[in-house]
C-alpha positions in Angstrom: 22.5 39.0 -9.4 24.7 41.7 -7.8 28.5 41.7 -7.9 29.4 41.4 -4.0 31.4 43.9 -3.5 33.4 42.2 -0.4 34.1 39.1 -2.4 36.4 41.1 -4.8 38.5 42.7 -2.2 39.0 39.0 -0.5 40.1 37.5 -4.1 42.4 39.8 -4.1 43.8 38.8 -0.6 43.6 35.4 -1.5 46.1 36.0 -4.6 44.1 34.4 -7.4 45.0 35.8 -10.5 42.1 37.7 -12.5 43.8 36.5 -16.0 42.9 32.6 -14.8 39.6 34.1 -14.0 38.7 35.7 -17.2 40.0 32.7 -18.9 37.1 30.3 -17.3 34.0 32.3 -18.2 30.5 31.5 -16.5 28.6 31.4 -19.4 25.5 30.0 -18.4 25.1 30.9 -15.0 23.5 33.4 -14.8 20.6 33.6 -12.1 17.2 33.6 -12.9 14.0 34.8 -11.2 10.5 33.8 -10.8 9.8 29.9 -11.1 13.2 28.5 -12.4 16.3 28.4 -10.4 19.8 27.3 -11.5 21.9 24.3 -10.0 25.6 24.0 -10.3 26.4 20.5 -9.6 29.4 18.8 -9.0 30.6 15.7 -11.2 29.9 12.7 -8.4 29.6 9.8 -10.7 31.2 8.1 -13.4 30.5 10.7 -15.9 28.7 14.2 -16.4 25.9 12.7 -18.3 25.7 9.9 -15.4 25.1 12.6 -12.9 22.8 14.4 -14.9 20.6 11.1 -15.4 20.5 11.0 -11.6 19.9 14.3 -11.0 17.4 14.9 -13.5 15.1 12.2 -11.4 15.5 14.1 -8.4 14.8 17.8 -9.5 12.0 16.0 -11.3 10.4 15.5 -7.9 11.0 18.8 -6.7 9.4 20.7 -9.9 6.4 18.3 -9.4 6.4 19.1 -5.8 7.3 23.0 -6.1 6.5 24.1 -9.5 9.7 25.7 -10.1 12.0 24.4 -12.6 15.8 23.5 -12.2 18.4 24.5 -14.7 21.1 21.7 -14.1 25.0 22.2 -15.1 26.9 19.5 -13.8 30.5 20.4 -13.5 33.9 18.9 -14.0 36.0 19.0 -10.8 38.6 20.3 -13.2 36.9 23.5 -13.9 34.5 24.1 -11.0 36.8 26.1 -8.5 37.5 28.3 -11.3 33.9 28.6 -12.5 32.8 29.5 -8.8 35.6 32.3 -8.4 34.4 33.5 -11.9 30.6 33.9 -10.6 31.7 35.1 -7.0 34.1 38.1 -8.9 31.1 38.7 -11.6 28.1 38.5 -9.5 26.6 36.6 -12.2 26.6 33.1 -10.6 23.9 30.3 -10.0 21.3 30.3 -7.4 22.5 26.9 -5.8 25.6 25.0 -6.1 28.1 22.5 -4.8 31.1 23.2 -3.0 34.2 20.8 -2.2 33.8 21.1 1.5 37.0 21.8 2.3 36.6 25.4 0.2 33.6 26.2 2.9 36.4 28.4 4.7 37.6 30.2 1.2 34.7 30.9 -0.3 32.5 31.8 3.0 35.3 34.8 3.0 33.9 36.0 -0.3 31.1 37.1 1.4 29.1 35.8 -1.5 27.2 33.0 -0.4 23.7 33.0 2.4 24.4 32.3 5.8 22.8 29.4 7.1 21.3 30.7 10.3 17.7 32.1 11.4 15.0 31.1 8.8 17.7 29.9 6.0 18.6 27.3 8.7 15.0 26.3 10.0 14.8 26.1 5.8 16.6 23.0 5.9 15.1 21.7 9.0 18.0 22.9 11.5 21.9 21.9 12.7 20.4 18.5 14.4 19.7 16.6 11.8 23.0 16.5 10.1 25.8 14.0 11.1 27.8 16.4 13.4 31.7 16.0 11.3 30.1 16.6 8.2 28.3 20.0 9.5 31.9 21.3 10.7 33.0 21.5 7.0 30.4 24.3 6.5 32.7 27.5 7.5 35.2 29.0 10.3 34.7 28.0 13.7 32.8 30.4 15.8 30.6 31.7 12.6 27.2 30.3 10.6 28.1 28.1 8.2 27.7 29.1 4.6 27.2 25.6 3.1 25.3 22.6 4.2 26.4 19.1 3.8 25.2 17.8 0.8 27.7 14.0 0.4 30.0 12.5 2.7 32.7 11.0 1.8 35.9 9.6 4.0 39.3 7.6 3.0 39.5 3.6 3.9 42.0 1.3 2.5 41.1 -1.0 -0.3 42.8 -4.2 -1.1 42.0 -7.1 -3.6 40.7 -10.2 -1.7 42.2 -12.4 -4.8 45.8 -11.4 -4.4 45.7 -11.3 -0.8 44.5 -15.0 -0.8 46.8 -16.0 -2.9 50.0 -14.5 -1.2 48.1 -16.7 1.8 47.6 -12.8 3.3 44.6 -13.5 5.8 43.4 -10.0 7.1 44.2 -6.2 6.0 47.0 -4.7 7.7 46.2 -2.4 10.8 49.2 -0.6 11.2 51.7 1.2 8.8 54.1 -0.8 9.3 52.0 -3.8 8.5 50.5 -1.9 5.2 54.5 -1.6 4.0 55.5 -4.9 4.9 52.2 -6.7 3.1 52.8 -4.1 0.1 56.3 -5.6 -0.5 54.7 -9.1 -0.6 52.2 -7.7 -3.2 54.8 -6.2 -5.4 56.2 -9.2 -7.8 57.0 -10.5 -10.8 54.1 -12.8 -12.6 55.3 -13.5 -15.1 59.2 -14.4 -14.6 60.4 -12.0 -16.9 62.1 -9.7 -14.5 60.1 -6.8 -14.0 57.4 -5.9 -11.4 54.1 -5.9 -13.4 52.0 -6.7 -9.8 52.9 -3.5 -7.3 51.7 -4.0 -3.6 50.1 -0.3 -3.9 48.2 2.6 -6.5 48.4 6.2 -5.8 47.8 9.4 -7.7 51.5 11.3 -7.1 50.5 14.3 -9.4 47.0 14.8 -7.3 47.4 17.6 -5.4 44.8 17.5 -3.8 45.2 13.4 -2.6 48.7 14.3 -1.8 47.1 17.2 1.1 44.7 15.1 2.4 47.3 12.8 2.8 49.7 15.3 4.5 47.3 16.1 6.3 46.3 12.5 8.0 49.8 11.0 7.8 51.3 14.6 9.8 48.2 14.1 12.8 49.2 10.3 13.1 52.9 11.7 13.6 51.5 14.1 15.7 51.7 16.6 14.0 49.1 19.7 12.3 50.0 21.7 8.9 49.4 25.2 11.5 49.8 25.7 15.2 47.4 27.4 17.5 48.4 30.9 16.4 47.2 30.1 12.5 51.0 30.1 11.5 51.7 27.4 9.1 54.0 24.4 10.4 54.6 22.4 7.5 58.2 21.4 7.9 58.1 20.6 11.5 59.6 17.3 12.5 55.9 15.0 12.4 55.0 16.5 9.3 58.1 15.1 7.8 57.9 12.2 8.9 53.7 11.8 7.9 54.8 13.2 4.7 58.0 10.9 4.1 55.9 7.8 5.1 53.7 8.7 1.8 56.6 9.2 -0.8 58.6 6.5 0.7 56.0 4.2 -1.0 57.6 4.9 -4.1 60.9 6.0 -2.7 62.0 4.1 -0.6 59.9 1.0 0.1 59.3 0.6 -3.8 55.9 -0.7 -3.5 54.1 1.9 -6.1 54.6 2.0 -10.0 57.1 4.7 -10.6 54.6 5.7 -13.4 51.8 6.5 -10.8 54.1 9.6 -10.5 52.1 11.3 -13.5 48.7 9.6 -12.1 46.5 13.6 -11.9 43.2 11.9 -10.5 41.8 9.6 -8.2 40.1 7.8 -11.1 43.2 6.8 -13.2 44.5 5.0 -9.3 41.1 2.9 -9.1 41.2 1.6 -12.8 45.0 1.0 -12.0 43.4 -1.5 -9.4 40.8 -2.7 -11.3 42.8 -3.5 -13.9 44.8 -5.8 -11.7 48.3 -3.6 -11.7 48.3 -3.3 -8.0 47.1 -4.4 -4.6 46.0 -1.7 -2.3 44.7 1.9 -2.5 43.1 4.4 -0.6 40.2 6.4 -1.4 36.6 7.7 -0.8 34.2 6.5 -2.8 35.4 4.0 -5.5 33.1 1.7 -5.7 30.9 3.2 -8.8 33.5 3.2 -11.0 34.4 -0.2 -9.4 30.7 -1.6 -10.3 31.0 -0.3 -13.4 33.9 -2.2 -14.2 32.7 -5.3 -13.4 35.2 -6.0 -10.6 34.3 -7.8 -7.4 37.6 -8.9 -5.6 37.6 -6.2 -3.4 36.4 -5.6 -0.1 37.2 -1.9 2.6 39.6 -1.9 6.0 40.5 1.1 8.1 43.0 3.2 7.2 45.9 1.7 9.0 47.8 3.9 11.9 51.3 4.7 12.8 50.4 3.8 16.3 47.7 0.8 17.0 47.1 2.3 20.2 46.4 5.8 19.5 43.7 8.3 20.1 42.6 11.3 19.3 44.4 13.3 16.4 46.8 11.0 16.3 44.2 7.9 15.5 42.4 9.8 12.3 42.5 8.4 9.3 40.7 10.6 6.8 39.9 14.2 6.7 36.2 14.8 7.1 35.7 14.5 3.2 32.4 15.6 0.9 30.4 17.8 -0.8 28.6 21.1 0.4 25.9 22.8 -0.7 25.6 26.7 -1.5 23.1 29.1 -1.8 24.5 32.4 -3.3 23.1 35.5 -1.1 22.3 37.7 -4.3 20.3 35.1 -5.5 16.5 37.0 -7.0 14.8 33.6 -5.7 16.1 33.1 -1.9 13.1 31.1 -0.9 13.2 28.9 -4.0 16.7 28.5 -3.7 16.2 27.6 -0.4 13.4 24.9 -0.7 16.0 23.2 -3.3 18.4 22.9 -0.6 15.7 21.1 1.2 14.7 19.2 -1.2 18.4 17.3 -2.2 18.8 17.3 1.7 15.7 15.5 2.7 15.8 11.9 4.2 14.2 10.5 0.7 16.6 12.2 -1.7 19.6 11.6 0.8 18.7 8.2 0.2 18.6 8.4 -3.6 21.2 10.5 -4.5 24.3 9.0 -2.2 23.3 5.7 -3.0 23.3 6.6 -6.8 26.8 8.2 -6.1 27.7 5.4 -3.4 28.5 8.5 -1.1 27.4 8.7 2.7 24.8 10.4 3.3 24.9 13.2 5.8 21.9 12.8 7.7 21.6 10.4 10.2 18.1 9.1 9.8 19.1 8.0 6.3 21.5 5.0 7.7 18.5 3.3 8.8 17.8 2.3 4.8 18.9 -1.1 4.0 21.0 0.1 1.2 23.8 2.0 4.1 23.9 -1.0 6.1 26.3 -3.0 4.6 29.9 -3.5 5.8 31.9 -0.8 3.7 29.2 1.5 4.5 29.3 1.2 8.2 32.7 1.1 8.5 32.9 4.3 6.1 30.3 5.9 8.6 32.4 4.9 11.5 35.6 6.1 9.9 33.6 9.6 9.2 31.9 10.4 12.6 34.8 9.2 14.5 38.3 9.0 13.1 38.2 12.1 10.7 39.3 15.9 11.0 38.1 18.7 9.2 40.9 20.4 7.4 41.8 23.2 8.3 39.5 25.6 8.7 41.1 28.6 7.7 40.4 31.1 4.5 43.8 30.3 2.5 43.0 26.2 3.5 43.0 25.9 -0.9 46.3 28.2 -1.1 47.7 25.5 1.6 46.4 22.3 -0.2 48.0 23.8 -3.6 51.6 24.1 -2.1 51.5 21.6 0.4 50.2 19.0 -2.7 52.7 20.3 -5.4 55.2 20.4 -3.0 54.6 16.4 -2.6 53.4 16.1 -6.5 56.8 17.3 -7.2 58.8 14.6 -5.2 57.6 11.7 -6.6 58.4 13.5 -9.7 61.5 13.0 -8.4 61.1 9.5 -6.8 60.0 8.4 -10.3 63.7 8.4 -11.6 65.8 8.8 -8.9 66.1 9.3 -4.8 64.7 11.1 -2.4 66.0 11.7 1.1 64.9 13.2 4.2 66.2 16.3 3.3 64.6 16.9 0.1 61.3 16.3 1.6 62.3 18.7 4.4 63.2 21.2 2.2 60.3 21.3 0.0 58.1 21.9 2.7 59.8 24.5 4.4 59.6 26.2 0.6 56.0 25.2 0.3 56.1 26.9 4.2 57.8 30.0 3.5 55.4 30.7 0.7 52.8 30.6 3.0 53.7 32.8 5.6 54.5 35.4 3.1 51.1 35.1 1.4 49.1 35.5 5.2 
């Protein structure tokens, strides 16, 4: 594979160090010719072998259907970014892999990666099939999108049915303030021995990415955006304060999280926080794998609660337009085989298979009509995704934005975790997390 020449001068625009890069190496990634292609996957289930035992199944079907053998890596989220920069800046990448949608923007910049249009697009069988939201994630507005939706994923509010019956709470809360209020309810003593060991909410403060998404949602329902119609960042502004104080209030102010979810790095460590019984509420995408593996039952999905019961449009969403992409890297010395893979893990049968393997949405809308996306998380997932989700923004420095905007946040729980924080701090770490990034466009 060739080094793409464009995709070293946009690094360099985007500011990402080359010492980070030559410290993740590629190793194995190198693309092949002839009748075996490599895959880059993304770590979707409970563990890397876990997705390669689903995976394996699939790429079974399309070696028996195709002839051509799959090379599988699955990755760690941990290391993928990095791992995809490496192979963008080297040239010496995979011949298909998976993208975190919301790096569609980014990495379409690089110039790396096969645009989807013409006979790369009739490949897949064309734009129609695809649930509409999740085919926005794909790249900038206006240009053909060099990913294809691959899992869909969205935000809901979780909440354990046991402790909700027995604080005699009948229904999930619908608005914000309702989610605070029944959160204070949830957060008590147990045992009598004077401290909280039940809190009314789980959340993963040293996430930065969790902590943009919900920047992100909580600044639209304030009515608010993280940039204005010229592209120029408006983090501080007056609604994205407030979106951003409701979150770290939680811990703050309203004293409903664990101060100790202030070191929580990863989704995962909030949802075995819940399963182990430590709190009463969370919000996420798709726990319900590691849920099931777990054992645990008492649980059942709501809508992400609003600021406003009555609004509409931005101001009613409640998740960004989550999931995973799919990538087909333009150098590749087998474009047609590369192609007929992304076919092949985007059919109606394998859409099937592999998100109900992962218990992600699929991203086709003929595959809703199998029993096993018809039950009441699912549809109200599918409903959350198609009509109360936003893409984030779809701009090139969108991960540079998610990295401030989400330290920015990671940092003031730090701060909530043993001691206060006022409207002011939170003002002022976003205008810093701002500044930053009107110097870096």
């Amino acid at each position: 594979m060739k080094a793409p020449v464009k995709a070293l001068s946009t690094l360099a625009v985007l500011g990402l160090g080359m010492t980070s890069l030559a410290a993740c190496g590629s190793g194995s990634g190198e693309a092949t010719s002839g009748d075996t292609l490599t895959y880059w996957a993304s770590n979707q289930g409970t563990t890397v072998e876990d997705d390669r035992k689903v995976l394996e199944e699939s790429l079974a079907r399309f070696t028996e259907e195709t002839g051509t053998e799959v090379e599988l890596e699955v990755i760690p989220w941990t290391d993928l970014y990095n791992r995809i920069l490496t192979a963008v800046s080297s040239g010496e990448g995979p011949d298909v892999l998976n993208i975190g949608n919301t790096w569609a923007t980014t990495l379409q910049e690089t110039g790396a990666f096969l645009p989807f249009e013409g006979d790369a697009l009739e490949a897949v069988g064309g734009q129609d099939r695809f649930i509409q939201s999740s085919w926005s994630t794909g790249g900038a507005e206006g240009e053909a999108p060099t990913s294809i939706p691959l899992y869909g994923l969205s935000y809901s509010l979780y909440y354990n049915t046991e402790m909700f019956a027995a604080a005699g709470i009948e229904a999930p809360p619908e608005t914000w303030d309702e989610f605070v209020e029944t959160a204070k309810k949830l957060t008590i003593d147990t045992d009598g021995d004077g401290e909280i060991d039940q809190w009314g909410v789980s959340l993963a403060g040293s996430s930065i990415s969790n902590n943009a998404h919900q920047a992100f949602v909580r600044g639209l329902q304030a009515g608010g955006s993280l940039f204005d119609e010229n592209g120029e960042p408006t983090f501080a502004s007056d609604e994205q304060v407030a979106g951003v104080k409701q979150w770290v209030d939680l811990m703050a102010v309203d004293k409903v999280v664990s101060p100790s979810n202030a070191e929580f790095t990863g989704g995962s460590q909030m949802v075995e926080d819940f399963a182990a019984g430590n709190a009463a509420m969370f919000f996420d995408q798709a726990p319900a794998k590691t849920l099931n593996a777990r054992g645990f039952e008492n649980f059942a999905a709501a809508p992400v609660p609003l600021t406003d019961p009555a609004a509409t449009g931005d101001e009613a969403t409640m998740s960004h337009v989550a999931g995973i992409n799919l990538s087909v890297f333009n150098e590749t010395d087998n474009e047609e085989g590369a192609l007929k893979l992304a076919a092949h893990l985007t059919s109606d049968e394998e859409q099937v298979y592999l998100n109900k393997a992962f218990t992600s949405l699929p991203v086709l809308s003929a595959a809703y009509e199998d029993e096993a996306f018809q039950s009441e998380e699912i549809t109200l997932k599918q409903g959350i995704l198609e009509n109360n989700a936003k893409p984030m923004p779809l701009i090139s420095q969108e991960g540079q934005m998610e990295t401030l905007v989400g330290t920015a946040i990671k940092n003031l729980f730090a701060q909530a975790a043993t001691g206060t924080v006022t409207e002011d701090d939170i003002r002022t770490a976003l205008e810093d997390a701002n500044s930053q990034m009107a110097a870096a466009q």
